[in-house]
FILO-158077 format. One record per atom (N, C-alpha, C): residue in three letters; x, y, z. Coordinates in steps of 0.02 Angstrom, whole numbers, plus 50000, padded with zeros to 5 digits. Example, Ala and Ser with C-alpha at 12.3 -4.5 7.8 and 13.67 -1.06 7.14 Angstrom:
FILO-158077
ALA506604971650390/ALA506154977550390/ALA506604983550390/SER506424988850354/SER506844994750357/SER506455000250394/
end
This chain:
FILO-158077
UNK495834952153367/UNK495724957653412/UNK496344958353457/UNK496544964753486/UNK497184964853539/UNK497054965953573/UNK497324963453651/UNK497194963253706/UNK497074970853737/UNK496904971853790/UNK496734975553809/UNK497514978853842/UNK497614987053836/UNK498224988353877/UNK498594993653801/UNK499324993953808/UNK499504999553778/UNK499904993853723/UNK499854997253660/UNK500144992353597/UNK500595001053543/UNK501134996253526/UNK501574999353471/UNK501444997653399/UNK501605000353368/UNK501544998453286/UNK502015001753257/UNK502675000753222/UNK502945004353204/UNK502865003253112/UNK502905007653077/UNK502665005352986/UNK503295008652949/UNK503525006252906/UNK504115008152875/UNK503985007552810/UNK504385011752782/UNK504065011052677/UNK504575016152643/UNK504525017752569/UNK504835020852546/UNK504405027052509/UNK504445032252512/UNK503965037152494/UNK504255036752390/UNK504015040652378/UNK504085041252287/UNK504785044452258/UNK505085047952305/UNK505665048152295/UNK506315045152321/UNK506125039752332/UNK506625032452368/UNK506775032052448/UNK506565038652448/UNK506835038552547/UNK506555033752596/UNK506835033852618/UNK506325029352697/UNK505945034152740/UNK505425030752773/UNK504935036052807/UNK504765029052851/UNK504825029452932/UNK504645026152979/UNK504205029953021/UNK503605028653046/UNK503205031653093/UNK503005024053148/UNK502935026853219/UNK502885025453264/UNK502045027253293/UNK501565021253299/UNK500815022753311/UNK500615016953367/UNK500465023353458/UNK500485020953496/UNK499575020253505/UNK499455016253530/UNK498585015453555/UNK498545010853619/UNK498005012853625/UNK497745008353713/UNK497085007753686/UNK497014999353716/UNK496564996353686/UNK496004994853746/UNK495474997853770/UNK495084996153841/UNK494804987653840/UNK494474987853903/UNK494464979553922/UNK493874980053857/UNK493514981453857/UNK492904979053809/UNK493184980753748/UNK493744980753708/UNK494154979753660/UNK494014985953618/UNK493704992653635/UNK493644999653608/UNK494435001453618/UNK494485005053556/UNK495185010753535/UNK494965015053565/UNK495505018353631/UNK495335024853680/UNK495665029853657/UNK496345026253638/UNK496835031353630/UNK497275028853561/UNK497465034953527/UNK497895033953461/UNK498205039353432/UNK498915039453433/UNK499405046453419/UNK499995042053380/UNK500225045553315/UNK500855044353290/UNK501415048653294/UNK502065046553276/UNK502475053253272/UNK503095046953227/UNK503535052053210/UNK504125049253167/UNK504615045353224/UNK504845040153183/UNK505095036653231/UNK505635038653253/UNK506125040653210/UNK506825043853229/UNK506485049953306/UNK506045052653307/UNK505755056753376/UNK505715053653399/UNK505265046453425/UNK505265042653465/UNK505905039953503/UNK506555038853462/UNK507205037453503/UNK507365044553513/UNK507465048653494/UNK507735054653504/UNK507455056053600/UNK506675057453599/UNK506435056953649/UNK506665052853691/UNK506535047153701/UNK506725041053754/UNK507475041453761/UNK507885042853707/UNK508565043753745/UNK508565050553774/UNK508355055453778/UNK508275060253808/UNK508005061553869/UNK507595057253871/UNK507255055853958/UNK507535050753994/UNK507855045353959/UNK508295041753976/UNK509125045754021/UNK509245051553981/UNK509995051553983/UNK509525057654069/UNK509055062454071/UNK508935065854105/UNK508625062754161/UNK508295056054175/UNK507885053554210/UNK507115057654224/UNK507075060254147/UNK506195064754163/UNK505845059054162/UNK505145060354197/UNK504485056954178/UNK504755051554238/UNK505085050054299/UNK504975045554331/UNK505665039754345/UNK505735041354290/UNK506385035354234/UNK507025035654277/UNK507345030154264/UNK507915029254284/UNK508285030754221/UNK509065030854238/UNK509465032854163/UNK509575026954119/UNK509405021554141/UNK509275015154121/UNK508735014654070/UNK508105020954064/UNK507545020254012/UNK507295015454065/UNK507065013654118/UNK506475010654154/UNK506025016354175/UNK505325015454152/UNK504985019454173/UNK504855017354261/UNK504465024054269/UNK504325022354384/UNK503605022054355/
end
């Protein structure tokens, strides 16, 4: 079982025509160990994003990528 709080999963593979395909699958897991929350997206978006809020300081962030 995983703890309770926010967890990453990132899955990587090769689709049928040899490429790579990485997806990024975020969830939050509540104290009584129920799945609340669960969204994927491609991983290459996931850095794209975070250096992007990183380089702008949206969402709180320092340019450092520390969230506030």
């Amino acid at each position: 079982m995983l703890s309770a709080g926010q967890h990453t999963v990132t899955l990587s593979g090769t689709v049928g025509d040899g490429s790579a395909v990485s997806r990024v699958a975020s969830l939050t897991v509540s104290a009584s160990g129920t799945l609340i929350y669960l969204s994927d997206m491609e991983a290459d978006a996931v850095t794209t994003v975070a250096a992007s809020l990183a380089s702008t300081s949206a969402g709180g962030g320092a340019a450092s990528g520390r969230g506030g």
